[in-house]
C-alpha positions in Angstrom: 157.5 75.1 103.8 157.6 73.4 106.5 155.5 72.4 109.5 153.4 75.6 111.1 154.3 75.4 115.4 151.2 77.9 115.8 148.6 75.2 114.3 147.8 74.4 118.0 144.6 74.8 118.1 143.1 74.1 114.5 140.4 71.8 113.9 139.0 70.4 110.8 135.9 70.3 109.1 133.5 67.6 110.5 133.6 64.4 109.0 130.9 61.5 109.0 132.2 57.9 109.4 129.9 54.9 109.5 130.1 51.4 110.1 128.2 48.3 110.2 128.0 44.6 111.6 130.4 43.2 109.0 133.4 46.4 109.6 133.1 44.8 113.2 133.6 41.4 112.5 136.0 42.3 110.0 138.1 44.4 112.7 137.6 41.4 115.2 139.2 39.2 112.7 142.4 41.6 111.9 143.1 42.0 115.5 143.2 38.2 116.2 139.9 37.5 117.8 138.1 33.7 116.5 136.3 31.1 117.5 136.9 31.5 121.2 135.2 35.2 120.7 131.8 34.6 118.3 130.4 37.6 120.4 133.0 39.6 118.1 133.5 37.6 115.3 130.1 36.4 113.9 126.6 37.4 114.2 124.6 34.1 113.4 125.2 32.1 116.7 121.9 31.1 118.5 123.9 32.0 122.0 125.8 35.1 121.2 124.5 38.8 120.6 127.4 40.4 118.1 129.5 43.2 119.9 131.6 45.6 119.0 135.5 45.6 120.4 136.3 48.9 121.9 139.4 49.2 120.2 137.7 49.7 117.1 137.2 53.1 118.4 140.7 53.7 116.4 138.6 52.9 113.0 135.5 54.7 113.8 137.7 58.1 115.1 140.0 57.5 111.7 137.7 60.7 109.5 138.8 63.3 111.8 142.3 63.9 110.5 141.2 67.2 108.8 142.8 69.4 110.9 146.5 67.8 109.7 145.7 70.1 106.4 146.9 73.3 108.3 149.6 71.4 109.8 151.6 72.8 106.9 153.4 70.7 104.3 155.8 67.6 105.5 156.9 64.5 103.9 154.7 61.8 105.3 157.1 58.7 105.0 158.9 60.8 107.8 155.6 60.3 110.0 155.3 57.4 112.5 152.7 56.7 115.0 154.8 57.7 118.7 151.2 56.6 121.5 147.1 55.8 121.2 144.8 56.8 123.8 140.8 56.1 123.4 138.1 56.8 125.8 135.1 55.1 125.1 131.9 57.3 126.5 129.2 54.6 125.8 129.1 51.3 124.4 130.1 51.0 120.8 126.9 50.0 118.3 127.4 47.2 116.1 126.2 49.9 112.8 125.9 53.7 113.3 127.4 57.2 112.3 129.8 59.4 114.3 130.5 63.0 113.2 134.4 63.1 113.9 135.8 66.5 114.4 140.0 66.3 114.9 141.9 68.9 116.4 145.3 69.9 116.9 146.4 69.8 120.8 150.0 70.1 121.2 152.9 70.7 118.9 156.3 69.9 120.6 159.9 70.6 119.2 161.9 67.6 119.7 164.8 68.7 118.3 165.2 65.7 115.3 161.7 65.8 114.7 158.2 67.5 115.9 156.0 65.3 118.1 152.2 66.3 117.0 149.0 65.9 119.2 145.9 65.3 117.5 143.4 64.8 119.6 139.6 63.2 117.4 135.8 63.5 119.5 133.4 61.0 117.6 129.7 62.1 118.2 126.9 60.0 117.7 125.0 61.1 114.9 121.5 59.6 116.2 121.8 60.6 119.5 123.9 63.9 119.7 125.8 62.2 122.4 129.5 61.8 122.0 130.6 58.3 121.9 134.1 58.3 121.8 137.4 60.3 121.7 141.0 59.1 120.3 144.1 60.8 121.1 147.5 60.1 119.3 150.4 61.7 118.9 152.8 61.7 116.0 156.9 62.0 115.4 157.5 63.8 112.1 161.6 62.7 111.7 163.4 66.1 110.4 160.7 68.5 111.4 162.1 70.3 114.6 164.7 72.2 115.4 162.5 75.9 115.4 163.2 76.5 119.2 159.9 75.8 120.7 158.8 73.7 124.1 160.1 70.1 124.0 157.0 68.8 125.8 156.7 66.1 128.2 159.5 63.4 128.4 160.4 60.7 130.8 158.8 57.2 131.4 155.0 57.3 132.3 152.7 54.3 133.4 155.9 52.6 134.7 154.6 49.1 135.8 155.5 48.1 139.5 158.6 46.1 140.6 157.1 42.7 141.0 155.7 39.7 138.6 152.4 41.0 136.3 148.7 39.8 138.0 148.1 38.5 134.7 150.4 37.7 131.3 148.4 36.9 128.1 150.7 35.4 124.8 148.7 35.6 121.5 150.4 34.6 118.3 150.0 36.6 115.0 149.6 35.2 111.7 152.2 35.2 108.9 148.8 37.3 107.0 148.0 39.6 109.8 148.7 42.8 108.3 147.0 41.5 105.2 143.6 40.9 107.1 144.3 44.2 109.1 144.2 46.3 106.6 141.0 46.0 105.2 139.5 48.2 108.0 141.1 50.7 106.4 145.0 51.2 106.7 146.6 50.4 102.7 149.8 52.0 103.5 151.9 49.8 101.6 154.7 49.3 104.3 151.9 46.5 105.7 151.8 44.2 102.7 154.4 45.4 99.6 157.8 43.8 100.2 159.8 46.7 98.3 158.4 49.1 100.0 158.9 47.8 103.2 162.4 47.0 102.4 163.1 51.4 101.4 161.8 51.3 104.8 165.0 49.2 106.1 162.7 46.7 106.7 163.2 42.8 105.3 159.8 42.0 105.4 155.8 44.7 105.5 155.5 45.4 108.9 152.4 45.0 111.3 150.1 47.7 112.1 150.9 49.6 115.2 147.2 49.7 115.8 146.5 46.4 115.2 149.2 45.5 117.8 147.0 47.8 120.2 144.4 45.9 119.3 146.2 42.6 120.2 146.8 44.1 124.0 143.0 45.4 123.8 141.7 41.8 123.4 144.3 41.0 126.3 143.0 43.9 128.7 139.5 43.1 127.8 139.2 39.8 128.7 141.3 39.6 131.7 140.0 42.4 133.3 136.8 43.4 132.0 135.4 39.0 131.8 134.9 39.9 128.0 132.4 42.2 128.5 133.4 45.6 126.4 131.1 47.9 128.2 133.2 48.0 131.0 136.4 49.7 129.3 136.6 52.5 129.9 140.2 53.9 128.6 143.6 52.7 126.8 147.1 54.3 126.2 149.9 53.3 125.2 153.5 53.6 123.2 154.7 52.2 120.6 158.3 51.8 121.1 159.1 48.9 118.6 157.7 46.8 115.6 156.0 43.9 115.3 156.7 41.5 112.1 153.5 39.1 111.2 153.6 35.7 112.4 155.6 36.8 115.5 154.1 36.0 119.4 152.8 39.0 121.2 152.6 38.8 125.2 151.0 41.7 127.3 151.6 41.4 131.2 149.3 43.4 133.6 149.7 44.9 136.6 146.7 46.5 138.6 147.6 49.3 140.1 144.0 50.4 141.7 140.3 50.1 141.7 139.4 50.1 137.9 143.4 50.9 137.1 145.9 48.8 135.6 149.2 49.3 133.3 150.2 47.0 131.1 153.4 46.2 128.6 153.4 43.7 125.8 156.8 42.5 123.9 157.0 40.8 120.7 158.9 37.4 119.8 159.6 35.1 116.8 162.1 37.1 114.7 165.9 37.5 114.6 165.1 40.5 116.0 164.3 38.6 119.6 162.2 39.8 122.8 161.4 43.2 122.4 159.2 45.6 124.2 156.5 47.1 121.6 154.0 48.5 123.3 154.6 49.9 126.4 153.9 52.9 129.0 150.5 51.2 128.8 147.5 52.2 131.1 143.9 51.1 131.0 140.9 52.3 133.3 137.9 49.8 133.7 134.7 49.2 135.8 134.5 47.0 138.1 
């Protein structure tokens, strides 16, 4: 059958995730942070104290997809990722436990396809306290059409009419997607050349989410000095996709007191500049 519109609302069974010191350096190392970053990437230097990168709130909130069981039944190779938000609550421990309890938020009709809200709180187990939350949505090609709200459209997060206060360029590596992966996402459309080419693709893909993570590193050190307890939020959309090996560039703009948007476009293929992520938005302290 096909997808139920009423499961707003359903959540799924909670769900422990843990993590330690070596899943942080690991995710540090798939989302292009090195030697310029040891408080990330290693936790033997006499000078640095190991921290975790608040985008890998998208790893620790990745056990509370329960609630996509009473979604009904749907072919997941028509599913891509449509936006990402995180909050992050309180600094991110280098080891711990969350309790992630998903549930679903919004179901819109888009007419080709259903756009799915699924909204993940991540609750420290040792404290009680919640530590993070993760929002994404999700485009289901072929599964709309029932007659039911379209949701919210239009641009959002639209950056201003003038040059960015700050542009970042990163370059990927040709085995991105390869190191990327082994935080958790195996979908084979990342590193299995026939299955990325029934995709329509010539060559695996990079993770969406490792992309965000790209931009993360961006936001983080331009406007937070490095220092991850100070983000606060990130959204964005991912309107492209990013091959491995290929330069990624986000540009800023602030647009208040602890506010800014952000874009970043992808380059180095035959596919040319392209935005990838974009309708960006980021909250920090100051």
């Amino acid at each position: 059958m096909p997808i139920n519109p009423d499961a707003v609302g359903a959540r799924g069974e909670p769900a422990e995730k843990s993590w330690d010191a070596k899943d942080c350096m690991l995710y540090a190392l798939g989302v292009g942070a090195g030697t310029s970053e040891l408080a990330f990437t290693t936790e033997n230097t006499r000078d640095v104290t190991l921290r975790a990168l608040p985008t890998m709130a998208v790893i620790i909130a990745s056990g509370g997809f329960g609630a996509m069981a009473k979604l009904g039944d749907f072919n997941p190779a028509m599913l891509v990722h449509g936006e990402q938000r995180i909050e992050v609550f309180a600094p991110i421990p280098t080891e711990g436990t969350v309790s992630n309890v998903g549930e679903i938020t919004a179901i819109w009709d888009k007419g080709k396809g259903a756009v799915v809200e699924l909204a993940v709180t991540s609750t420290d187990t040792a404290t009680g306290n919640p530590l993070l939350a993760a929002t994404m949505s999700l485009f289901i090609r072929g599964e709309g059409g029932w007659g039911g709200d379209r949701g919210p459209s239009g641009p959002r997060n639209v950056a201003p009419e003038r040059a960015a206060d700050h542009e970042v360029s990163q370059f990927t590596s040709a085995d991105q997607a390869l190191l990327y992966r082994l935080s958790g996402d195996r979908n084979p459309l990342h590193s299995d050349p026939s299955f990325a080419a029934m995709g329509g693709f010539d060559k695996p893909i990079l993770h969406g989410l490792c992309t965000y993570g790209f931009a993360g590193r961006a936001l983080l050190h331009e406007l937070c000095g490095g220092d991850p307890d100070r983000l606060r939020s990130m959204e964005g959309r991912f309107s492209a996709s990013v091959f491995p090996g290929e330069e990624l560039t986000t540009r800023i703009w602030r647009t208040g007191d602890g506010e800014a948007v952000f874009t970043t476009t992808a380059n180095g293929s035959a596919l040319g500049d392209r935005v990838v992520l974009d309708g960006g938005r980021v909250t920090f302290d100051t």
